[in-house]
Phi, psi and omega in degrees: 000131182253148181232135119240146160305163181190125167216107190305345192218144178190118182331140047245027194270108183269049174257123182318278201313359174291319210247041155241316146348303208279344176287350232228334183274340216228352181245322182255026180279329214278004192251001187114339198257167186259107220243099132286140163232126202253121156215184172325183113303121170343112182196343200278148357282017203235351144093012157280122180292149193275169190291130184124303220249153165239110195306181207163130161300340177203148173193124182241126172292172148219162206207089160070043201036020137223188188254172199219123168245127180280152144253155158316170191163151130293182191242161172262021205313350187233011204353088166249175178313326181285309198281351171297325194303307192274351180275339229253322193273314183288313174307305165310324185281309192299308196314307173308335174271306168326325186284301204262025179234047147190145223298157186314118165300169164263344193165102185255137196256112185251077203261063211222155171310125186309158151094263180309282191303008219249304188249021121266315196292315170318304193279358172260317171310320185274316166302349181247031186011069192232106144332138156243166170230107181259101149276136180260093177289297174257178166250137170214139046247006194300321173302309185296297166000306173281352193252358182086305205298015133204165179268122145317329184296310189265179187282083159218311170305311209283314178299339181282323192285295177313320174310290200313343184282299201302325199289284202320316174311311178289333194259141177304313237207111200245139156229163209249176182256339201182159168312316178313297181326275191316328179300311191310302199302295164330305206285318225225325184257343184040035165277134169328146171285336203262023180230026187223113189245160136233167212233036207271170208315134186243188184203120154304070195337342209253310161321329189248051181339144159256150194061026163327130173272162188281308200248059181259220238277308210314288205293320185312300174314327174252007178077038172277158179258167221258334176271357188268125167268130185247138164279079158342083166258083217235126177120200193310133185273114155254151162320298207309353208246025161058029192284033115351300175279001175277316144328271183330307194302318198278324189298315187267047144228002168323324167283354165289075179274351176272016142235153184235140150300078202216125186268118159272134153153193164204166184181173164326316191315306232271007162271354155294295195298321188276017178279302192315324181297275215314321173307288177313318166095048196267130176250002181223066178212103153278168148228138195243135157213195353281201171226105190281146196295329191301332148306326177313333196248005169244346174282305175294349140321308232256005167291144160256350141218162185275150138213182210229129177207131160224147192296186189295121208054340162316114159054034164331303195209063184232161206256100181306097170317344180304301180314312203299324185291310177296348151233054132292348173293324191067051165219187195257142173287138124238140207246140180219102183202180199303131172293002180246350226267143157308325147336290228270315192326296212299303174312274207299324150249050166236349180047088194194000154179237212226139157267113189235156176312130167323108164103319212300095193282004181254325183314282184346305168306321193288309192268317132003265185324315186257008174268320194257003164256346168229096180279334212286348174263332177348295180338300175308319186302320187295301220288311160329289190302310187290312170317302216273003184292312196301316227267346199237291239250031197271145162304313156328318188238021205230309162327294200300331210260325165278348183289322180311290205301336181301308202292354191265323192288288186314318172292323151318298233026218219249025151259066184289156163237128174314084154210077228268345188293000000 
């Protein structure tokens, strides 16, 4: 069976969804099948190209018994609306000429920016009568929506939203992050039920030790002391994610020299957020970067709790990959996201941390606080999390099972029936 993947991201790229691309490329090489994978070029969170690679109209690896095709894009360095737009455009037109100068696939598994690259590679594909598999990370135009950046009010929301009905419509096989997603994706796209899965993100678990002491390599290297409890925020600094509110929180917490604030990572964000430290004159807030995915599970160790934050209409009703990595750390979440929202589902029945109002940087401060003056159940909350990690997000069970559907899907072609076991 020849297979392609179409992924916006893909390692060396330290974006969760890079290494569900290359697991889901690299599970079905290992089964026999002939595996392409089309993406950028390598450049995320910064929107650089990363070291080693040079754009190029075309350009190809090889890996682990398949191949990776870069396209031409523009970079996004600064991610506003416009140069995401045009990364977003070019990268679909490169791809779609790529897709269609080389032999006819069997079944393409499609993890591509929503709207523009999405519905050109869809309507090129559905005209070559090649099933798809459209994943749904986000809902757009609701995200931008939710960013202030379009009105629900205008025709412009109602034409993006209709294009996004149309790609799923075109696709054998649509899949969601969580129920909520699906519930949205019915109620608003008028997509078949029976064209509809969900599926979620998973984490290799084997990455993630259990029972890590806090005070391993992270804090020796940055001169943390084995009693400063530190507060976490770890990936990419994006606008969606407010980190504002962390600053604030770090402000209302200035008499605390025993907590520290520490943001890992890097983005667009992160030359804003440290002007705001430097304004504030904040010493108990950090930002340390960059962060190689290989670091991720000794950084988050090295925590006594995580947290999760997105602004307001950001990501109603999507399943954050973060959350899922932190609790395989098996440490406790605090979350500052919608309460009814999937997030708040999951920390609430995994019983694994705290939900607090979206933005409320004194709640934060507030729970900061009673997490480092009473530490003895933390243990529990972490402990919470990693059960409920293992039991929904293990790559064990979760991989094999979306790999069955591609291969059903290719077989079917675009009378799949929803039974992936």
């Amino acid at each position: 069976m020849r297979v392609h993947i179409i992924s916006d991201v893909f390692p060396p790229e330290p974006v969760t969804a890079a290494g569900t691309a290359r697991d889901i490329a690299e599970e079905l090489s290992s089964r026999g099948h002939d595996v392409s994978v089309f993406a950028p070029f390598p450049n995320r969170p910064m929107g650089k190209l990363m070291e080693g690679y040079k754009r190029s109209w075309k350009k190809i690896e090889y890996r682990n018994g398949y191949r990776v095709i870069y396209s031409w894009h523009t970079l996004s360095k600064n991610s506003t609306l416009l140069s995401r737009t045009i990364e977003n455009i070019t990268f679909g037109i490169t791809s779609t000429i790529q897709l269609m100068r080389e032999p006819l696939p069997d079944v393409v598994y499609m993890n591509t920016w929503p709207i523009f690259a999405q519905w050109l590679n869809t309507f090129t594909l559905a005209w070559r009568k090649v099933p798809v598999i459209c994943v749904v990370h986000d809902l757009y135009p609701e995200t931008y929506a939710g960013t202030g950046r379009m009105s629900k009010d205008k025709r412009l929301f109602r034409i993006v939203r209709a294009i996004d009905a149309s790609v799923y419509h075109h696709c054998a096989l649509v899949t969601t992050l969580n129920p909520v997603q699906e519930k949205v994706v019915l109620s608003t796209r008028n997509v078949s039920k029976n064209k509809l899965l969900v599926f979620n993100d998973w984490v290799d678990a084997t990455r993630f030790p259990q029972n890590t002491s806090k005070n391993g390599e992270f804090r020796k290297k940055h001169g943390f002391a084995a009693n400063l409890f530190l507060a976490m925020y770890v990936g990419s600094l994006t606008r969606m994610a407010g980190l504002e509110l962390y600053v604030n929180a770090a402000e209302r917490l200035r008499h605390r020299q025993d907590i520290l604030i520490l943001l890992v990572g890097d983005g667009a964000m992160r030359e804003k957020v440290e002007g705001l430290i430097k304004e504030k004159g904040l010493k108990n807030i950090q930002i340390i970067y960059p962060l190689k995915p290989e670091m991720v599970p000794e950084v988050q160790a090295a925590s006594d709790t995580l947290m999760l934050s997105l602004l307001p209409e950001v990501g109603d009703d999507t399943t954050p990959s973060k959350l899922v990595y932190y609790m395989f750390s098996t440490r406790p979440v605090i979350a500052s996201v919608k309460k009814n929202g999937p997030p708040a589902q999951i920390i609430n029945e995994a019983a694994c941390g705290h939900v607090i109002p979206q933005g409320s940087y004194q709640d934060l401060a507030d729970k900061l606080e009673e997490f480092a003056d009473h530490p003895t159940h933390l243990s529990e909350l972490g402990e919470n999390a990693r059960r409920y990690a293992e039991e929904h997000f293990l790559k064990e069970n979760v991989l094999p099972r979306i790999c069955n559907v591609i291969e059903n899907v290719s077989i079917r072609k675009f009378s799949y029936v929803v039974d992936p076991e």
